[in-house]
Rosetta silent file (secondary structure, phi, psi, omega in degrees, C-alpha in Angstrom):
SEQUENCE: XXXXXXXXXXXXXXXXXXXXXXXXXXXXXXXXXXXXXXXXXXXXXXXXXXXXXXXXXXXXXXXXXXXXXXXXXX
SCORE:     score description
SCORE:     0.000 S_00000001
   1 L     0.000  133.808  163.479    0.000    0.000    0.000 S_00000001
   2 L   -58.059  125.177  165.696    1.414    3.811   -0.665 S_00000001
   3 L   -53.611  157.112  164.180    1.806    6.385    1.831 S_00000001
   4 L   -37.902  156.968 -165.354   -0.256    8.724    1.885 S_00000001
   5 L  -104.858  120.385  162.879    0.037   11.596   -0.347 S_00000001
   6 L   -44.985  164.388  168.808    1.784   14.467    1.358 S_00000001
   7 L   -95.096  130.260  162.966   -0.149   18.175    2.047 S_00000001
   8 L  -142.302 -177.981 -143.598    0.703   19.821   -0.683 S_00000001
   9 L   -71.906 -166.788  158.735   -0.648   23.212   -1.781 S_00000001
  10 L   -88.171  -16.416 -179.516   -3.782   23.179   -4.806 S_00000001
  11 H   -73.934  -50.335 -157.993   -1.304   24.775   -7.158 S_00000001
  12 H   -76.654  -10.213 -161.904    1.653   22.702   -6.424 S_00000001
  13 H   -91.946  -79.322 -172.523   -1.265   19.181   -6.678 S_00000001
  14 H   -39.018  -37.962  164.083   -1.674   21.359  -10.436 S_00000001
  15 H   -61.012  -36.077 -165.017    1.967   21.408  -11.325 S_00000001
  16 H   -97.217  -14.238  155.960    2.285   17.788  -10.568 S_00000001
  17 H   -38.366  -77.025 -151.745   -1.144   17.002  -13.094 S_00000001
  18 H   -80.418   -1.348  176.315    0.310   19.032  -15.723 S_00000001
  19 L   -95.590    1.302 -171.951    4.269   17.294  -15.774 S_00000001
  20 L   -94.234  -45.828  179.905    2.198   13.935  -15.466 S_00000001
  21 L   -71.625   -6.801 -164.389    0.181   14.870  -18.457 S_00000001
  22 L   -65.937  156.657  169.597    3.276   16.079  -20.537 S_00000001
  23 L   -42.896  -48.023 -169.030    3.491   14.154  -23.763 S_00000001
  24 L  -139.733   41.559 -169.777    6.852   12.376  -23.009 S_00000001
  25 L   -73.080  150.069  156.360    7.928   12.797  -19.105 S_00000001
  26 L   -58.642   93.110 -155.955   10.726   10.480  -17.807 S_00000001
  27 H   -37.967  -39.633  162.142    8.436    9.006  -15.409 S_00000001
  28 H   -42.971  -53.230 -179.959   11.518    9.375  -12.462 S_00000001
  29 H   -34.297  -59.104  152.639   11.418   12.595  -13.259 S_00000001
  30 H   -28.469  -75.890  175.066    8.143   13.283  -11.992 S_00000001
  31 H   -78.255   13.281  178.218    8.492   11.716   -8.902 S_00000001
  32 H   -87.288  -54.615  170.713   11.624   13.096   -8.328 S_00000001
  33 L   -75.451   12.690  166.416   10.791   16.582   -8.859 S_00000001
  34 L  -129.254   13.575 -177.272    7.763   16.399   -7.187 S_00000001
  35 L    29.033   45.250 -164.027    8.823   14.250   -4.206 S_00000001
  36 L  -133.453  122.395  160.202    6.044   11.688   -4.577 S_00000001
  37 L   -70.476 -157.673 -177.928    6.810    8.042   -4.905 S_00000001
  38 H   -41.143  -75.351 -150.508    5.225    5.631   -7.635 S_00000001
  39 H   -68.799  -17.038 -173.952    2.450    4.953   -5.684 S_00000001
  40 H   -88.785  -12.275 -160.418    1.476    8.271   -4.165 S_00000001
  41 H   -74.540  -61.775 -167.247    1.642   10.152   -7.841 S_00000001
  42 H   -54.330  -62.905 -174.864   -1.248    7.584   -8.762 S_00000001
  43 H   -31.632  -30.423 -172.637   -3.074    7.810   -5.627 S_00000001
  44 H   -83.189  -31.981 -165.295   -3.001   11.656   -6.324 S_00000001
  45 H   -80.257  -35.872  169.745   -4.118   11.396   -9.973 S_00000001
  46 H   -41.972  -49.637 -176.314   -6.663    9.172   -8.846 S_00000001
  47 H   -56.476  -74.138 -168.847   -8.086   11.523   -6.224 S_00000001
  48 L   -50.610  -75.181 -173.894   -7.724   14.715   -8.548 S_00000001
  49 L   -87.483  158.579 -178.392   -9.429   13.436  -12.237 S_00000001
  50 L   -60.500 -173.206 -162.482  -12.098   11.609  -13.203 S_00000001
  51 H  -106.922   -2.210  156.996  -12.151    8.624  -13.661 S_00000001
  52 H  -102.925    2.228  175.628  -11.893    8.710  -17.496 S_00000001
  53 H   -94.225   -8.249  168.337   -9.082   11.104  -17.582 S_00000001
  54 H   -53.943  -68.693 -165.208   -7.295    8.722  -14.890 S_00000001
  55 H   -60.788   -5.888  175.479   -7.581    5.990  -17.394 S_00000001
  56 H   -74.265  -39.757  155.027   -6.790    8.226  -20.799 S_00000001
  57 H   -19.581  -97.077 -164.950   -3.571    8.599  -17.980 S_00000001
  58 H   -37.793  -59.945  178.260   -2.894    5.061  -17.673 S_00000001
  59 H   -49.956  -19.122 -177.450   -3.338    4.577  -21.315 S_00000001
  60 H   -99.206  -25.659 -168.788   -0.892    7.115  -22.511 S_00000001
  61 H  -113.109    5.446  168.666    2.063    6.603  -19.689 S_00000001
  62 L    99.555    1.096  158.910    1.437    3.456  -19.106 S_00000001
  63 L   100.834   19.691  177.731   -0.248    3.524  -16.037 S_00000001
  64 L    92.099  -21.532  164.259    2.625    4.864  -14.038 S_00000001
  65 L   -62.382  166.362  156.797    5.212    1.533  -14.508 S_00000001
  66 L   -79.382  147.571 -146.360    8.417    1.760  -15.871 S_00000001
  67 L   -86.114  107.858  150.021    9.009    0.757  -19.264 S_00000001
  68 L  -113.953  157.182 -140.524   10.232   -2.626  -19.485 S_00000001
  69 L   -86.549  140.086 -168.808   12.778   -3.970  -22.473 S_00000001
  70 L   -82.206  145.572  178.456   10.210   -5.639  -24.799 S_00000001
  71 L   -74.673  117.899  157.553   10.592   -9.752  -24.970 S_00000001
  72 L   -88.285  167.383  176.807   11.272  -11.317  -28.823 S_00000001
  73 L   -82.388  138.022 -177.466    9.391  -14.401  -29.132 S_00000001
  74 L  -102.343    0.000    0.000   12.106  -17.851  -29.278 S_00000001
């Protein structure tokens, strides 16, 4: 389970929306510069957007994993 999502301000909750929405963030990035692990960055997008722009979310970044090196077939 994720900790809890720090108090943070409504602006600074907006800032972390819009580098989560950018087209191509390094997902680290995010939580690094926003000082939110994995798990609290979802928990927050959950809380903040609906529940189809969480999943237009998931669908474009992948749903918050890291990219793992794609498998050929043997």
């Amino acid at each position: 389970m994720a900790k809890p999502v720090p108090r943070i301000t409504p602006a600074e909750i907006q800032r972390v929306i819009a580098t989560a929405w950018d087209d191509h963030p390094p997902f680290n990035a995010v939580l690094m510069s926003h000082g939110l692990t994995q798990g609290q960055l979802v928990q927050l997008l959950k809380r903040e957007l609906t529940p189809s722009a969480y999943k237009l979310w998931c669908a474009r970044s992948g749903g918050g994993k890291p990219n793992a090196p794609a498998r050929r077939g043997r």
